[in-house]
N, C-alpha and C positions, 0 to 999 in steps of 0.2 A: 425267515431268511435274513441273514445279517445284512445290514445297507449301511456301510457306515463309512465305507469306502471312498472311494474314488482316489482322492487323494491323499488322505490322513495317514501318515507314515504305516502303523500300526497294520494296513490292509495291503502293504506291497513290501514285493522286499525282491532281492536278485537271487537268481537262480546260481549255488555250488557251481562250480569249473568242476566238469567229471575230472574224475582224479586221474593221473597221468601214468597209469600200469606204465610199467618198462621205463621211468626215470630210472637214471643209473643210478643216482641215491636215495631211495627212497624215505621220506621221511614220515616218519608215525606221529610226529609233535603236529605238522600241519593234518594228517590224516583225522587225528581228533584233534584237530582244532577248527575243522569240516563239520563234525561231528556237532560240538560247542553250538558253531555258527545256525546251522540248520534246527538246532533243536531250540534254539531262541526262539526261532522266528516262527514256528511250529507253535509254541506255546503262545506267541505272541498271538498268532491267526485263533487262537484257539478260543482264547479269550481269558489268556490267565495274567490275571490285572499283576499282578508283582511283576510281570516280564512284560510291563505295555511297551516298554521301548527295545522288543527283541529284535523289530527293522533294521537293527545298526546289524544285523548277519547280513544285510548287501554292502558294507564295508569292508567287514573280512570276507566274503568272499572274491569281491574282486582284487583287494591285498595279495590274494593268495593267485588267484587266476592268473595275476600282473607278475606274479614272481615266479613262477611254474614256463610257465610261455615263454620268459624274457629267459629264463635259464635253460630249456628246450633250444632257443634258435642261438644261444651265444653256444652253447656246444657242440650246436650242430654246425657252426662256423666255425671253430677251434677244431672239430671234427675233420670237418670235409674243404674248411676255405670258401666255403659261399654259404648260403642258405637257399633254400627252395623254397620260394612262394608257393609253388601246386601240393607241395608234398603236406605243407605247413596245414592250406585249404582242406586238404585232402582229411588231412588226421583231426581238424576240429569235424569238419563234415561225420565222419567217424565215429567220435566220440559223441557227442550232441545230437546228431541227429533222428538217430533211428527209434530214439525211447523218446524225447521229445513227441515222433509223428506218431506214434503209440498213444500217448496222453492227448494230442490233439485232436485226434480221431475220435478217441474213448469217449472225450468232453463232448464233441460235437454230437456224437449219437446220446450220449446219458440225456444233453440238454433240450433234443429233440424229442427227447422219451416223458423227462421228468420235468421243464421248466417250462413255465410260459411261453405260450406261444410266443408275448408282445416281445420275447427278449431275446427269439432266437437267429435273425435276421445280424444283429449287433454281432454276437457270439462267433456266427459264420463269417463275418466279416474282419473279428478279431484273428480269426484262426488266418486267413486269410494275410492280412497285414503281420501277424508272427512270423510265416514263413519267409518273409520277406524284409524279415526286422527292423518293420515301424512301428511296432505296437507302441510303442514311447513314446512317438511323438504326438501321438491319438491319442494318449493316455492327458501328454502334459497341454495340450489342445483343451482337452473336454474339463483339464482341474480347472482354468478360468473362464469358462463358457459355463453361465448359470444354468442353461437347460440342459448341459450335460453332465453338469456336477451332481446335479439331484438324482440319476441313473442309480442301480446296484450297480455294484464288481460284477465283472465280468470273471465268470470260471477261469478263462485264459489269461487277465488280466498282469500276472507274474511273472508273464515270458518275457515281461520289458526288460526285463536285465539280459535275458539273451542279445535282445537285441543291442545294448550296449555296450555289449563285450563284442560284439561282432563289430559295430561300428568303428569302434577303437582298434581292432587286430585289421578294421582295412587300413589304417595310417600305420601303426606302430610297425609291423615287420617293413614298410619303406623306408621308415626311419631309419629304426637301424641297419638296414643295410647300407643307406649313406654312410653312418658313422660309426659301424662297426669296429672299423678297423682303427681306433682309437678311442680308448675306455673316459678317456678326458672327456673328448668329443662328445661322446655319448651319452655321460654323465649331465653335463650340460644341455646338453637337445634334451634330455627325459625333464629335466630338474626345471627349465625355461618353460615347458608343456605344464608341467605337473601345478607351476606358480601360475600362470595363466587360467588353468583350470579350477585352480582352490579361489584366485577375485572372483571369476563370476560367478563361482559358486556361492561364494559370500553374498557377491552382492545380488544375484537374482533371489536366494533365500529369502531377502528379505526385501522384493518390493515384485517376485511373479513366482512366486513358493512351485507353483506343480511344474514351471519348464528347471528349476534347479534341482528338484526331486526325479525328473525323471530323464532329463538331458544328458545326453553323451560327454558335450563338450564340460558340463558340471559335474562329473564322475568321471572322467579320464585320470582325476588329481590320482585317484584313490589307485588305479589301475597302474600309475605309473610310480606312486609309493614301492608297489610292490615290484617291478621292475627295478626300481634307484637301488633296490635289496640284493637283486639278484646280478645287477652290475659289479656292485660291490661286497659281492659274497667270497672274494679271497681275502679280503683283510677283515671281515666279518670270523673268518674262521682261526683270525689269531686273539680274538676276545677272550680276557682272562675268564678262569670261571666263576668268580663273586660275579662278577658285570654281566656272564651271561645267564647266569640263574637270575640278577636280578631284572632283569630284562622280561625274560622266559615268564615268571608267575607274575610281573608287576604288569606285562602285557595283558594277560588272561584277567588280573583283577581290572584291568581300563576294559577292556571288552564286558565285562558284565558289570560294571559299576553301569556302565552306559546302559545296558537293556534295564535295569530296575531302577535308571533314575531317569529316563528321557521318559515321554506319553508323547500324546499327539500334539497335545500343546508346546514340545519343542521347535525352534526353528529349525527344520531339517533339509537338506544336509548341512550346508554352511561351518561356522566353525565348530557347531557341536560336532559334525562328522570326524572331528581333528582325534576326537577319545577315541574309536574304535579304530581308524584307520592307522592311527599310533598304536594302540593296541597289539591290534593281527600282527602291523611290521614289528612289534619288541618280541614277539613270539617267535616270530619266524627268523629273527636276527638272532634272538637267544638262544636257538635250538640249530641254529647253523653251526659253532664249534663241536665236530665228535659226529655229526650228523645229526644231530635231535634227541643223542642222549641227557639225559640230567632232565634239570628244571621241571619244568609244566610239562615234559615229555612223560613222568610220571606218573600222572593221569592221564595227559593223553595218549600216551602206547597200550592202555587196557587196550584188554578185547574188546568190552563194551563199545569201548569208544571209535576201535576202528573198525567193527563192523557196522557203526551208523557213520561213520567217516566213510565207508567204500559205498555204502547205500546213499548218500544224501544227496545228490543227485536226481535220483529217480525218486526220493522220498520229498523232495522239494518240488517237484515233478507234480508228483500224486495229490499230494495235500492239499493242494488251494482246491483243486477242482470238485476233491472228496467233500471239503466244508462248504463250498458255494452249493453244492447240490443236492447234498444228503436231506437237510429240512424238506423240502420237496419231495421227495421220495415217500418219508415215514411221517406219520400223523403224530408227530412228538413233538414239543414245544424245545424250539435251541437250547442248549445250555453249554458251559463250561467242560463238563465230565461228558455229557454226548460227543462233543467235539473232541474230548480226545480219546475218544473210544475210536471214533470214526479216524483222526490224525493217528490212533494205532493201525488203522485197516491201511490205510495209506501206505506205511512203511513196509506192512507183506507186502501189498503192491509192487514198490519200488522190489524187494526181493526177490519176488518173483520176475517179474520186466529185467532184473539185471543178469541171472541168470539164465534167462532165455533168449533176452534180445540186445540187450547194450551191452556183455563182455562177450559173447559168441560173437559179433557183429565186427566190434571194432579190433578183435584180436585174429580173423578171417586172414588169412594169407593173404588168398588169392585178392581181394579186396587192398588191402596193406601193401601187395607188391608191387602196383605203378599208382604213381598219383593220379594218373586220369579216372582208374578205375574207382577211386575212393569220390574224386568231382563229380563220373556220373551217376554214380550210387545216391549221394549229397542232392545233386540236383533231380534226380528221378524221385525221391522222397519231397524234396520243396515240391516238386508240383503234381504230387499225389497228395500232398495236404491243402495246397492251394486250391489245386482243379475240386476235390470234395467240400470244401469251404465255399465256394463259388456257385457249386449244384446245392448244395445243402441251402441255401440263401436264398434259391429260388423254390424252395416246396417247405413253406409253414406249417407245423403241424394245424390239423383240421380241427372245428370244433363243431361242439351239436349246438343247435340253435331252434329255435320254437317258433309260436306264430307271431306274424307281425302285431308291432302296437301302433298304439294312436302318435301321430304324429306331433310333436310338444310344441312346436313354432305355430302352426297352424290351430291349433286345438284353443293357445289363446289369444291368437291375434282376434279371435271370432269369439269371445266370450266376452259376456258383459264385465264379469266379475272373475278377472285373468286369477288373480290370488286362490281363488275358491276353485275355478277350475283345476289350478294346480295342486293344490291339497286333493282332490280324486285323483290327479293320477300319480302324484306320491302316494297315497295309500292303495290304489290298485298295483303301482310296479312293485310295491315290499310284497306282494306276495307273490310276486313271478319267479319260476325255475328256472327257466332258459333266459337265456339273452333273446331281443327277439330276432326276427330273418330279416328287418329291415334297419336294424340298427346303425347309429350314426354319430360320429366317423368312425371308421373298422377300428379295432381293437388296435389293431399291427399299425392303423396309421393317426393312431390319435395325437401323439408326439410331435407329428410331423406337421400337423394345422396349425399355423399361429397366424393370430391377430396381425392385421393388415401391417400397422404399425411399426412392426418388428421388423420387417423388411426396409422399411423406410430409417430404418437407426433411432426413430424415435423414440424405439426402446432400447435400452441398453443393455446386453446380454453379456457384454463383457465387460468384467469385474475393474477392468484396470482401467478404462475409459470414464470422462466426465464432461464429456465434450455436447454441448442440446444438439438435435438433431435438426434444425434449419429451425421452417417455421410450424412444420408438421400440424399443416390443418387439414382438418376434415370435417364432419357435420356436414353442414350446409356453408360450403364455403362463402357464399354471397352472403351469408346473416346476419342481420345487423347488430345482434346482441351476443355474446364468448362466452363458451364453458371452455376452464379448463380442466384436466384430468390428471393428478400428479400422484406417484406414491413409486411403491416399488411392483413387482413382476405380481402381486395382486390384486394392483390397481389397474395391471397391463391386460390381465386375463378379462378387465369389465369391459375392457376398448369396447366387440363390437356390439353388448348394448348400448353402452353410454352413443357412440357414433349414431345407432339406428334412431333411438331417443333424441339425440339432438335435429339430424338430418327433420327428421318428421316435424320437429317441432320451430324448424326456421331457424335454427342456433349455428352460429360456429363453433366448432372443436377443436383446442390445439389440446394436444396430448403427450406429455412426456414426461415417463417412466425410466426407472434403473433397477435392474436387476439386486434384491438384497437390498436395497436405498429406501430404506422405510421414512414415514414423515418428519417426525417426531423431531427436533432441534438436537442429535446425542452424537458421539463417536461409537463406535462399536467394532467390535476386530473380528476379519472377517474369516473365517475357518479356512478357509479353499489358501488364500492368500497369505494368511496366519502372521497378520499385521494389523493394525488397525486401518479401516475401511474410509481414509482421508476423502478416496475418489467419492464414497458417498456425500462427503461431508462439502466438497466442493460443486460437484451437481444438485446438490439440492439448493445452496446459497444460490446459485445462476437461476435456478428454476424459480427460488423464491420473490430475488429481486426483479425478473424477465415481469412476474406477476405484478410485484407493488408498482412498478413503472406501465404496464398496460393497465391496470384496473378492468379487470376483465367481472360482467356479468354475474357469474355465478365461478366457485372455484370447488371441485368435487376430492376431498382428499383420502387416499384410502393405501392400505397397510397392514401385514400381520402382525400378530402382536410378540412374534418371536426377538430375539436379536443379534441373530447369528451366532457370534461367539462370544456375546457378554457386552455389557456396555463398559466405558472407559472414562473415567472421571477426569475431571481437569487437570490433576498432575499427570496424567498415562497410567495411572494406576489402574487394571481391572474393579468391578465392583462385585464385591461378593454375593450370588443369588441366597443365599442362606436365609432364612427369615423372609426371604422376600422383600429385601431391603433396597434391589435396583426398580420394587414397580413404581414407588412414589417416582423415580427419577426420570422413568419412563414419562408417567403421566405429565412428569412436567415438562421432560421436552416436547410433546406434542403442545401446552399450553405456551410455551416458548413459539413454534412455528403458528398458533393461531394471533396469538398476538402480534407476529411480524407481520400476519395479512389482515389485521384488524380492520376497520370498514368497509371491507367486502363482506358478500354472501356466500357463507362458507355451507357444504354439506359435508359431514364425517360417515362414509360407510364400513361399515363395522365388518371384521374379517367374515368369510367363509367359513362352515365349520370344516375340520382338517378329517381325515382319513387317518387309519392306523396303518395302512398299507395302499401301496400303489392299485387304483382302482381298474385300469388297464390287467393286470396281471392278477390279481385277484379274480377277476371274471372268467381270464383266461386259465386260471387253476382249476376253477369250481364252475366250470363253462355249462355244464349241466344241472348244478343247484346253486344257483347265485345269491340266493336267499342267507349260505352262508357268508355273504360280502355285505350286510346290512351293519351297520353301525349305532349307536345309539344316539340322538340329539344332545344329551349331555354329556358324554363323552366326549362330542367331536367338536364340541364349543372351546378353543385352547384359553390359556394364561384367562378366568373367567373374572379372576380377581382384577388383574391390573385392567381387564377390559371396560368392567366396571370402573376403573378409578379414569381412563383415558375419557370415560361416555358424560360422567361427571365434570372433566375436566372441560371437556367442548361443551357443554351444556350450560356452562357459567363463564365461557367466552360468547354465549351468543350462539352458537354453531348449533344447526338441525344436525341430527342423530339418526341413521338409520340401518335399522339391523335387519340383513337380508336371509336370516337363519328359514325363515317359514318359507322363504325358496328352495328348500331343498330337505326339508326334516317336517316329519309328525313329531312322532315321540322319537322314529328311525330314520337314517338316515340311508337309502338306497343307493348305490352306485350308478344306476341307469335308470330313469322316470320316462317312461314312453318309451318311445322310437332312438333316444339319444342318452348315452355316454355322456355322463356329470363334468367328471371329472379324468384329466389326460395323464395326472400325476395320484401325489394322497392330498393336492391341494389347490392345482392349479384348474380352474374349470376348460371346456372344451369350447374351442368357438362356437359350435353347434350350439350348446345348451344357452351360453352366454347370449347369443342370439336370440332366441328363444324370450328369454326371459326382457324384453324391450318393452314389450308394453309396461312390466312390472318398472322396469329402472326409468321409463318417462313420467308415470305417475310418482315413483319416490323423487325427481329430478324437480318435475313441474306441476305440483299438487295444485288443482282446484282451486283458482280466486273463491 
């Protein structure tokens, strides 16, 4: 299953404006240029690396939605002298919604049939907030929340542009009905919105990436480009025709210069957005004189092109949910060419779905001929997807489960030799089928345990934050002698052994962690935010100096060995992984933060080894033979080189070294040992297990005079 989501341009894109049958002028240059848009974005999902920046199709398509709409209600006011807010309601409900609650439904059954249990609660809940068009902000919520970031795409995950077209058409037809009646006026209102909207889109791009990627108020700009179009579509139509051809193909080359030279390493949208959303509008300016004859209308008025122009829609519809689900289904290994085999099945889809139920629907008389009837139609479909979203949320699919096992907290609280005990029952759980009946914590709620700590802000789950969390002790708080606990979110998962180990052992604990904030003395940019990761670099200074000013006891530093999106050298330059030339840099920032705590007593615990897959959903896939969720010990050991170079590095600062790999691996690595669930991610351990394992972390903490 792809996981590469969440926020990374590349795995979202906005959903086509169904096409507007019965425009009085129809144009076939935006019909394929529909067409264009949708089949980027398609290839993009797909996985075809030449088109990784096919995303920019939610540019033109709102270009185009904003210019459709705004030309709709000025004619319907040069028509009639007013405009109709219900009727306006009426005819998006119409268009939108009824293949929409099709696909929504579709998803929510496939995902109860074919996907993980652990994922379908999110799913019903997405479905849920779609109909109601928040998906976006759930979306731009969970890009800077570390424990939401790590999540797959949600099947539904691409109705957020529904939803920001809908946000935007609750202001804009009030707008312009203030300033209808003077094209100045209006000009001005669109043009004063559209500037407002392009700063913060700039500027949240680049210091809170997932609320400018999926925010209304940071795509309005784009929405209202193509309105300023259709304002000024009568002096648009006296464009000589050198100027409108050159418009017409020099727009379609800015639209696809943009998919084959953006990735996900662009800053998106901000001012890169500036290429496509110029683009669609030279397009659609160009192909305004004559109606859309000439220019790039002569590729885009094929057939080809406007039979996937009148489909894209329901083929944008289809797609996400086809490639989020299909791997599940068939025992095939993802690829490129599967995907667009299955991105082909898609597009019957939509074919089919438009033929039977989005043009019979929205082209219904009796429906079309009062606008109540098209509202209640609208709203009896929102809440037949919402009400099913709701019920669906509450019945998980079920799974088979075996007999209970030994209990792992108890089993070595009561052994002489905790280590050895737990090598039996890592070697008895690798050969378990079932999960057992007593397992702990449920599958559906292992996500939802976290470390006390985290409550208390001591841990820092969001990205943007560098602020310590008070004094955040725990242990034994009367203790006369301080551990502290510092690193990033898998230093946070040791919390509650490290706590239980201390408590027992008469120690105070102050503990504070940051999401992604690994030890080591580096800059590194941080993918979600797709900036460099300052806020680490400033919490970790606070945490460092908080330390050389207490001179605390014992100081426990711990970290994976990843580094998000690269380290970044002293000029801000990236550092090239090639060669492996950032681990010496690595190892030396870490030799940089032991020397700033130099006479204290340091311990370095050395990462977890990682999973290939979410250990949660993997269970819940192979819920009957879980044996195929087993891992290998060397494989799951990551970066083994630079970890090596990091173990050497603390080893000649003086720093004890300890490698907690034999808590969890023989030669394999099990997802479940006993009675309890490892791991809640493909990384992060479970409180339960982390618990568990106390006696093991007081003996590595407080070895034997």
């Amino acid at each position: 299953m792809s996981s590469s989501l969440i926020t990374a341009p590349p795995r979202t894109t906005a959903a086509p404006a169904a096409p507007e049958t019965g425009h009085p002028k129809f144009r076939p240059d935006i019909e394929g240029l529909r067409a264009v848009a949708v089949t980027l974005v398609v290839l993009s999902h797909a996985g075809v690396g030449r088109f990784a920046g096919g995303y920019v199709g939610v540019d033109v398509f709102f270009v185009i939605s904003g210019f459709l709409i705004t030309t709709l209600l000025i004619g319907e006011h040069r028509r009639a002298g007013r405009i109709s807010l219900p009727r306006f309601y009426a005819r998006r409900a119409l268009r939108l919604l009824p293949v929409a609650t099709v696909v929504v439904l579709a998803t929510v059954l496939a995902s109860w049939l074919w996907l993980p249990a652990t994922r379908f609660k999110g799913i019903a809940l997405d479905a849920v907030s779609s109909t109601f068009y928040g998906i976006n902000w759930r979306l731009a919520a969970a890009g800077i929340d570390y424990l939401a970031s790590e999540t797959d795409p949600s099947p539904l995950q691409h109705l957020w542009s529904l939803a920001v077209e809908e946000q935007f058409y609750l202001i804009w037809p009030l707008l312009l009905l203030i300033t209808v009646r003077s094209s100045r006026r209006l000009a001005v209102a669109l043009g004063g919105l559209a500037v407002v909207s392009l700063a913060l889109s700039v500027q949240q791009t680049a210091t809170v990436a997932p609320y400018a990627y999926f925010g209304s108020h940071t795509r309005a700009w784009e929405l209202g480009a193509g309105a300023l179009l259709a304002v000024g579509a009568a002096r648009l139509r006296g464009l000589p025709r050198a100027a409108a051809l050159t418009l017409s193909w020099g727009g379609l080359a800015a639209v696809l210069t943009a998919a084959v030279r953006f990735d996900e390493q662009t800053p998106f949208p901000g001012y890169a957005a500036a290429l496509p959303v110029l683009g669609a509008a030279a397009v659609i300016a160009g192909g305004t004189p004559g109606g859309g004859r000439g220019g790039a209308a002569a590729l885009l008025g094929t057939p080809p092109m406007q039979l996937v122009g009148k489909l894209s829609y329901g083929w944008y519809l289809w797609h996400w949910p086809v490639l989020m689900i299909w791997p599940a289904v068939l025992p095939r290994d993802e690829t490129t060419t599967l995907n667009l085999v299955f991105a082909g099945g898609a597009l019957v889809l939509a074919f089919v779905t438009y033929h039977l139920v989005e043009n019979p629907l929205r082209a219904q008389p009796w429906l079309r001929g009062k606008a109540r009837r098209g509202l209640v139609f609208g709203l009896t479909l929102s809440l037949i997807t919402a009400t099913a979203g709701l019920a669906a949320g509450r019945h998980v699919p079920p799974l088979p489960i075996g007999a209970a096992a030994p209990h792992v907290a108890t089993e070595l609280a009561a052994a002489s030799d905790p280590q050895a005990r737990l090598t039996e029952l890592i070697t008895a759980s690798a050969k378990a089928n079932r999960m057992p009946s007593n397992l702990q914590p449920k599958l559906t709620e292992a996500n939802a345990v976290l470390p006390a700590h985290y409550a208390a802000k001591c841990h820092l789950a969001d990205f943007r934050s560098a602020e310590l969390g008070g004094d955040c002790v725990y242990g034994d708080p009367a203790g006369a002698r301080t551990l502290y606990l510092i690193g990033d979110s898998h230093a946070a998962h040791w919390f509650p052994a490290v706590d239980e180990a201390a408590r027992q052992q008469g120690w105070k604990l102050v503990a504070l962690t940051k999401a992604a904030c690994q030890v080591p003395s580096v800059l590194v940019r941080n993918t979600e935010l797709k900036r460099p990761y300052t806020e680490c670099v400033d919490f970790r200074d606070k945490v460092l100096n908080r330390i050389r000013a207490e001179r605390p006891d014992l100081v426990l530093l711990v970290s994976n060995n990843a580094d998000n999106g690269g380290l970044i050298d002293a000029s801000g330059k990236p550092v090239p992984r090639p060669g492996r030339a950032d681990d010496p840099l690595w190892a030396e920032g870490w030799r940089k933060t032991f020397d700033r705590l130099s006479g204290l007593d340091l311990v370095m615990l050395q990462d977890t080894p990682w999973l290939h897959q979410a250990a949660p959903e993997c269970v819940a896939a192979n819920a009957a033979r879980i044996t195929r969720c087993l891992e290998s010990m060397k494989g799951s050991v990551t970066e083994p080189h630079r970890r090596d170079l990091v173990a050497a590095a603390a080893r000649a600062s003086g720093v004890r070294v300890v490698d907690p790999t034999r808590w969890f691996c023989t030669d394999v690595c099990p997802m479940i040992i006993g009675d309890t669930l490892v791991y809640r991610d493909n990384s992060h351990l479970t409180v339960a297990y982390t618990q568990a394992l106390a006696p093991l972390m007081r003996s590595a903490l407080f070895p034997p005079s």
